[in-house]
Backbone as a ProteinNet text record, in pm:
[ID]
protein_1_A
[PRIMARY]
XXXXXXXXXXXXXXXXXXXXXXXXXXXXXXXXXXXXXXXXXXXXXXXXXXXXXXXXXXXXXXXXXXXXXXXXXXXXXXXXXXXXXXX
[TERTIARY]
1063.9	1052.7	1179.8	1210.3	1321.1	1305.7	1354.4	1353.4	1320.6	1185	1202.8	1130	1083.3	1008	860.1	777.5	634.7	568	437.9	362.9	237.5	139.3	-4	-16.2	-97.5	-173.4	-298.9	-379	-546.1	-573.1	-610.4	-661.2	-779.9	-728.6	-861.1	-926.9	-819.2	-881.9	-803.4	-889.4	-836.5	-872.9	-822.3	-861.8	-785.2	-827.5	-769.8	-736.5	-819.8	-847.9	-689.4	-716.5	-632.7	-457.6	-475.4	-361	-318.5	-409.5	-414	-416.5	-373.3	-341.5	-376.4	-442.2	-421.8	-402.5	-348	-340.1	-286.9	-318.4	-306	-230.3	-117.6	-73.3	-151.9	-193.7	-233.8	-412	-429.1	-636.3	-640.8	-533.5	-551.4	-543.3	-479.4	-481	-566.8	-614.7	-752.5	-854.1	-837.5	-967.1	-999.2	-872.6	-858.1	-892.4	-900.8	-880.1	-1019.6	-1114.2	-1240.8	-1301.9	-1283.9	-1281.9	-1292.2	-1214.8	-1177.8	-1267.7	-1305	-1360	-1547.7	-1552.4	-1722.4	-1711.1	-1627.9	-1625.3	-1651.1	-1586.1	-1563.9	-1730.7	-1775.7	-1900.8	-2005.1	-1969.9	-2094	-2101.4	-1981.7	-1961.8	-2041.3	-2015.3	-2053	-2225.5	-2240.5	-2377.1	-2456.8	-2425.9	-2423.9	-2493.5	-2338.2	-2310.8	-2454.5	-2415	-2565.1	-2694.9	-2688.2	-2838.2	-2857.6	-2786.8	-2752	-2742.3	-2731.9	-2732	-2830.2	-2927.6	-3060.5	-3173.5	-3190.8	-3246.5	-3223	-3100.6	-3021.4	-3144	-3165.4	-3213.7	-3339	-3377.6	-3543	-3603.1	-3526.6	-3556.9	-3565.3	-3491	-3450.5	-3588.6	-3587	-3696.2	-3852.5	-3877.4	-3959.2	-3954.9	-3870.5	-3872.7	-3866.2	-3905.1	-3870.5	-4035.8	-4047.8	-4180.2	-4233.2	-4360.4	-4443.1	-4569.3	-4613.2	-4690.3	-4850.6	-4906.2	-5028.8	-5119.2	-5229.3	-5375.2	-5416.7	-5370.6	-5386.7	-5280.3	-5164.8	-5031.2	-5094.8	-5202.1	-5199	-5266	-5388.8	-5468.2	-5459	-5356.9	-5265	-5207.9	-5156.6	-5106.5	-5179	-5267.4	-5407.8	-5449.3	-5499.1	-5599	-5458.3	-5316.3	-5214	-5262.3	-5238.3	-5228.3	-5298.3	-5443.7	-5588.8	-5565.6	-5535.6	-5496.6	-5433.2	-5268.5	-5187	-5235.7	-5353.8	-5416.6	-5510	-5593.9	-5660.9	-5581.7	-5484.6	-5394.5	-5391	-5334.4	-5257.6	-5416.1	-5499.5	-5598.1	-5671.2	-5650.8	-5704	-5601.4	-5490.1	-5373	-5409.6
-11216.9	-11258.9	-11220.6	-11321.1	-11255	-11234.6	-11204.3	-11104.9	-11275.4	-11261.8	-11363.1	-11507.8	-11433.4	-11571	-11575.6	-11680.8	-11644.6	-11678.6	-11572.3	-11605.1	-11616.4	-11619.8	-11589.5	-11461.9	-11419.7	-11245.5	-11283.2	-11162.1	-11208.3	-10994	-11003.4	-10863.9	-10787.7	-10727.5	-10672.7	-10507.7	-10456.9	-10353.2	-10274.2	-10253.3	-10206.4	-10079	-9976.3	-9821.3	-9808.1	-9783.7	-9741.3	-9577	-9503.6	-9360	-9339	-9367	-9348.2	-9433.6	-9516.3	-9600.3	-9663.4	-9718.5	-9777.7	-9955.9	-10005.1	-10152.6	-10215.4	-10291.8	-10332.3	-10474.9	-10551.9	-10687.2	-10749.1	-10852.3	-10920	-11094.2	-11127	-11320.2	-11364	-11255.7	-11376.8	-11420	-11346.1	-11299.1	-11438.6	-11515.6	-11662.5	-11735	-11745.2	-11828.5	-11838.4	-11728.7	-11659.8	-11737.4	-11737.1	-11801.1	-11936.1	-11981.7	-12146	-12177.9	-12113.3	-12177.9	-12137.7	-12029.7	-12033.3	-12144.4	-12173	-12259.4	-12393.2	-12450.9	-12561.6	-12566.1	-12434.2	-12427.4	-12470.2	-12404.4	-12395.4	-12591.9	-12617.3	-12745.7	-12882.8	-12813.4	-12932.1	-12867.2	-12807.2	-12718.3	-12802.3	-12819.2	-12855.5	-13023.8	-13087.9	-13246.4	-13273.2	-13175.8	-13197.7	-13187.8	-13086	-13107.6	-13216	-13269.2	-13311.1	-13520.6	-13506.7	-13601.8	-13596.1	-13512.2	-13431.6	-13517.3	-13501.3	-13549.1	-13683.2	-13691.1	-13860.8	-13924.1	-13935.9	-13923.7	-13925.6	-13831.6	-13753.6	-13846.2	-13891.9	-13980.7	-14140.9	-14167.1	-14290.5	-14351.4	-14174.5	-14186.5	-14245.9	-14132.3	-14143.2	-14272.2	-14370.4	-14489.7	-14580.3	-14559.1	-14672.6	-14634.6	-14521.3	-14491.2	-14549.5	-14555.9	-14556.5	-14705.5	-14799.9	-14967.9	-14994.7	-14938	-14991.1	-15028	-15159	-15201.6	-15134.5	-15065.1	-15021.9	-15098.7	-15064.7	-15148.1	-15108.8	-15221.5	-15195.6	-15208	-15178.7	-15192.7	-15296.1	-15420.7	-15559.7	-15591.4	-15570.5	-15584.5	-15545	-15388.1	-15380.4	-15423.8	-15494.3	-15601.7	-15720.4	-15759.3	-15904.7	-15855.3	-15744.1	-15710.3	-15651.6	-15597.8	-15593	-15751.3	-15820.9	-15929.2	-16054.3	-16018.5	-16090.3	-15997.7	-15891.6	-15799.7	-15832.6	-15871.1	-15900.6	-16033.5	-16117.6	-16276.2	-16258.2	-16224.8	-16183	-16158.9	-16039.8	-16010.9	-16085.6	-16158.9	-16277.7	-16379.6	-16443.6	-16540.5	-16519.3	-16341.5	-16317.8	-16285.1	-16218.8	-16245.7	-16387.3	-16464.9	-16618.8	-16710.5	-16653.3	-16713	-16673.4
-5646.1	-5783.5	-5857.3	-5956.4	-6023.9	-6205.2	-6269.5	-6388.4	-6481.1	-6571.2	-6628.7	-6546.2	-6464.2	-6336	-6384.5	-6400.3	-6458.2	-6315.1	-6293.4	-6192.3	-6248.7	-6122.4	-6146.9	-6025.8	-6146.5	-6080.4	-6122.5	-5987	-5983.5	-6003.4	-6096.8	-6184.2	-6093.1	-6002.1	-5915.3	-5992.1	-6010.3	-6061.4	-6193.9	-6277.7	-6402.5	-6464.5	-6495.4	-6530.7	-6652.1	-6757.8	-6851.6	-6856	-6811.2	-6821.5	-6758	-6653	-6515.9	-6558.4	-6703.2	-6652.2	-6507.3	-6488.3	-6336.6	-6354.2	-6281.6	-6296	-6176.5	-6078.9	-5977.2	-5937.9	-5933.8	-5925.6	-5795.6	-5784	-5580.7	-5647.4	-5603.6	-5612.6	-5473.8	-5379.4	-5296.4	-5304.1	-5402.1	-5383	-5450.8	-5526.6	-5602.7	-5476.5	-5381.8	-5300.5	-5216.1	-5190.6	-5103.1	-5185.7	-5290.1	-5348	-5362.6	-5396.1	-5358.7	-5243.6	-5134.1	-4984.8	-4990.8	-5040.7	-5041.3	-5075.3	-5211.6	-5340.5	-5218.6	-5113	-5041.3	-4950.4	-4880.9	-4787.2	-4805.1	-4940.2	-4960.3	-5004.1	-5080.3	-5114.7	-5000.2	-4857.4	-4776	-4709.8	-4663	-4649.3	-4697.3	-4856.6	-4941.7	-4892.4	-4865.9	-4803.2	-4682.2	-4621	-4470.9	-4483.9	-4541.3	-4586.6	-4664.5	-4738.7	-4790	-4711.7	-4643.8	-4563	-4420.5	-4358.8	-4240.3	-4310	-4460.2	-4511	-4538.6	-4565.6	-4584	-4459.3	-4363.9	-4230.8	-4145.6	-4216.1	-4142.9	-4245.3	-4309.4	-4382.4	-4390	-4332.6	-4286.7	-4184	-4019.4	-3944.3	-3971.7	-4035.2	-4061	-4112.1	-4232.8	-4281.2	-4139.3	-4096.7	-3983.1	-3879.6	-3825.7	-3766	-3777.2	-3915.5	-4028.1	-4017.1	-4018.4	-4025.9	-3915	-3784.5	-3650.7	-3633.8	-3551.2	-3528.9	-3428.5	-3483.1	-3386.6	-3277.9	-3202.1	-3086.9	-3193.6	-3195.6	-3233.5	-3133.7	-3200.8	-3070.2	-3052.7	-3121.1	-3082.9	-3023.3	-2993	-2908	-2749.8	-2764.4	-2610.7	-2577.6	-2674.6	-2586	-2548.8	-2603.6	-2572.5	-2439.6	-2438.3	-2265.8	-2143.1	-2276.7	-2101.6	-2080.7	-2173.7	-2130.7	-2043.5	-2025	-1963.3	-1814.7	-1794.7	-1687.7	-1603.2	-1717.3	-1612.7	-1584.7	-1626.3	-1615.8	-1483.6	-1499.7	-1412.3	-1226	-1214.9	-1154.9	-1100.7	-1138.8	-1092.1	-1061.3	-1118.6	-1028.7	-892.7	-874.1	-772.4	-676.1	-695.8	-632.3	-534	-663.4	-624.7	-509.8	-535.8	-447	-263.8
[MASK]
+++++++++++++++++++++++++++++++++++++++++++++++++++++++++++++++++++++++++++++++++++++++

């Protein structure tokens, strides 16, 4: 740093009694990169759910087999079966 340079300081600890001062330039950057980290965190999450509910709709609109579907395929099966019998 030079005489007359303005920075940023992050104020960690302060004592008046003591005249004590403690301050960190990098605990700002530390915090930003926190600040980035919880941010991209909160996306991903975010995203995961959107995603996971994407699933579930789709899941949810997929046609299911009803109990008149399997009797359309038993009463073929049994059809099926008597052909091959009668042959």
């Amino acid at each position: 740093m030079k005489v007359d340079e303005v920075t940023s300081f992050k104020i960690i600890e302060f004592n008046k009694e003591n005249k004590r001062l403690v301050i960190s330039h990098s605990r700002i950057w530390e915090e930003e990169k926190e600040e980035a980290r919880k941010e991209e965190s909160n996306n991903r999450k975010k995203d995961a759910k959107a995603e996971s509910s994407a699933v579930k709709k789709v899941k949810d609109s997929v046609e299911k087999s009803t109990l008149g579907d399997l009797d359309v395929l038993a009463q073929l099966k049994e059809q099926m079966e008597n052909d091959k019998n009668t042959k």
